[in-house]
C-alpha positions as CSV (number, residue, x, y, z in Angstrom):
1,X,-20.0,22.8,3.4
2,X,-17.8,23.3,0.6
3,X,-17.6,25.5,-1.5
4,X,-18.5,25.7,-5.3
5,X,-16.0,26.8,-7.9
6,X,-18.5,27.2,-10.7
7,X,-22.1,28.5,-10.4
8,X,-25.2,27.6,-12.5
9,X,-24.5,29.4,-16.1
10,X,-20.7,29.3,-16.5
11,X,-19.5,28.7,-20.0
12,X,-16.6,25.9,-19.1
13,X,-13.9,23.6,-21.1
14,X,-14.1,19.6,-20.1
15,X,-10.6,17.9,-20.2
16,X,-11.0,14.3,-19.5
17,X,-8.9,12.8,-17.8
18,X,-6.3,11.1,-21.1
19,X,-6.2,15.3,-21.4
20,X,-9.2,15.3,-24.3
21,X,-10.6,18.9,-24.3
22,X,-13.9,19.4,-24.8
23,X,-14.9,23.2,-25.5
24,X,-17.9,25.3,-25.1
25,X,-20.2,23.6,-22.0
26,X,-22.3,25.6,-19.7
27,X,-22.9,24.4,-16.1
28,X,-26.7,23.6,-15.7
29,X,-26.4,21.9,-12.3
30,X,-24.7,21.4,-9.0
31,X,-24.4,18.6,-6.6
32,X,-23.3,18.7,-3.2
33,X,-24.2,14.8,-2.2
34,X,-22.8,13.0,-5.3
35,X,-19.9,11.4,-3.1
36,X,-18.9,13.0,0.3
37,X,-17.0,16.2,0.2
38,X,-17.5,16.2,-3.2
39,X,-19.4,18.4,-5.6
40,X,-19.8,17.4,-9.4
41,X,-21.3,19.2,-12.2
42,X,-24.2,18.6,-14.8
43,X,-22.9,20.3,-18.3
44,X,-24.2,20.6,-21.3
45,X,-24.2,19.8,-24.1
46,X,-22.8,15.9,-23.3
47,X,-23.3,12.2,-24.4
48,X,-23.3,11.3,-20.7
49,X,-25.9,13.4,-19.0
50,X,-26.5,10.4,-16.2
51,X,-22.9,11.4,-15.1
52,X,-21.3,14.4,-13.9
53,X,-18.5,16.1,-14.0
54,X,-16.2,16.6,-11.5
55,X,-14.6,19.5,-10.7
56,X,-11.0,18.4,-11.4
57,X,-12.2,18.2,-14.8
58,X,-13.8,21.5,-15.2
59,X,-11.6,24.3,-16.6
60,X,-13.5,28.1,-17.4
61,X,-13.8,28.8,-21.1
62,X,-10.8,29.1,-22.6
63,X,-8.5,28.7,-19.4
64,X,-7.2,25.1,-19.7
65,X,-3.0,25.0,-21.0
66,X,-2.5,21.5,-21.7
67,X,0.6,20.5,-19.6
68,X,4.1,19.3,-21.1
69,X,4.3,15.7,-20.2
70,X,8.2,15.7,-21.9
71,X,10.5,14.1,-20.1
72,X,14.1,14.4,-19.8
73,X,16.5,11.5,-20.4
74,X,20.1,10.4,-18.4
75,X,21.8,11.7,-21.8
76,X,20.5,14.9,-21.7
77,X,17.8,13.9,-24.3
78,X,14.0,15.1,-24.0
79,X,11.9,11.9,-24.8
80,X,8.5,13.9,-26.5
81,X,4.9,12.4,-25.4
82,X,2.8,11.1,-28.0
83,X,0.2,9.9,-26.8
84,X,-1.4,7.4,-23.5
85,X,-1.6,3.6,-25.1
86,X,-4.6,1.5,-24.5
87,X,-3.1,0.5,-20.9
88,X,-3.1,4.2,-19.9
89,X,0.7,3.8,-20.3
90,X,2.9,7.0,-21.6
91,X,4.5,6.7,-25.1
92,X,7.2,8.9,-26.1
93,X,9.3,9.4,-28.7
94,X,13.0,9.6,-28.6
95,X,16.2,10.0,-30.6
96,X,17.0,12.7,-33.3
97,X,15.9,13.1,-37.5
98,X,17.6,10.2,-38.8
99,X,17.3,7.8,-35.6
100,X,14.0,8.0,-33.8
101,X,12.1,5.4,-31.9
102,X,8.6,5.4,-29.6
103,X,9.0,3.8,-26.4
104,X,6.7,3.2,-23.8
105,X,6.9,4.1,-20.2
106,X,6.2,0.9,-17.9
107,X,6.6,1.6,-13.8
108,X,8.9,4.2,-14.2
109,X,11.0,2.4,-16.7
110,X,11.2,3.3,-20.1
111,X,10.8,-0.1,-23.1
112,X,10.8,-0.2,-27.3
113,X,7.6,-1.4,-28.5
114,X,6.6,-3.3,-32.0
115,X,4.4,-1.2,-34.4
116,X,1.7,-2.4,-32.6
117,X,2.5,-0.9,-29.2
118,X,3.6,-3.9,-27.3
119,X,6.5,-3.5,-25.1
120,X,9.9,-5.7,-26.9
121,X,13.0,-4.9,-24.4
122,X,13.9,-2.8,-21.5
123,X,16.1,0.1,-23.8
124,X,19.9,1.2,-22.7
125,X,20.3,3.0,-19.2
126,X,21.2,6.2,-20.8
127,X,18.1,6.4,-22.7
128,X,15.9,5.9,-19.3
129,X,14.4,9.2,-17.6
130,X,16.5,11.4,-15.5
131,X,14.3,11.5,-12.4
């Protein structure tokens, strides 16, 4: 049987999984047979007491560092995170004070988009991620 992280009465952070924290939860209930070799959480306070929360999501109070989801260009450039779009898509932004663009990253390649977030044009090799 596995074995819980949290007990009954821990004070714990939710971060969804777009990174959305919320703070200042208490674990009220555990379950072992939610799927198998699973165990998920009750927490409250929640909108969504019908659901739990699952353990990848749980962080104790105060413990959860947001991770840098910068990424480095071919030209040396970081391209900064903004933000997931409404396709769960990365958008970064890119390019220095006077020249600065959001682009968004589609299957590994990275694409300008209008004002409204669509994807216009693949952009220039040098600007594509160094990975």
């Amino acid at each position: 049987m596995l074995q819980p992280k949290f007990k009954v009465g821990d004070e714990v952070d939710f971060v969804n999984d777009f990174g959305i924290v919320f703070n200042n939860k208490k674990i009220i209930g555990i379950n072992y047979d939610f799927s198998p070799g699973d165990i998920t959480y009750n927490i409250k306070p929640t909108e969504t007491p019908w659901y739990p929360a699952e353990e990848k999501n749980l962080y104790f109070k105060g413990t959860y560092q947001k991770p840098n989801l910068d990424e480095e260009l071919l030209n040396g450039e970081i391209a900064k995170f903004l933000h997931y779009d409404d396709n769960c898509q990365k958008v970064f932004e890119i390019g220095e004070d006077a020249w600065k663009i959001n682009v968004v990253l589609i299957d590994g390649i990275l694409y300008s988009i209008s004002t409204f977030g669509e994807p216009l044009g693949k952009i220039d090799e040098e600007y594509q991620l160094k990975n």
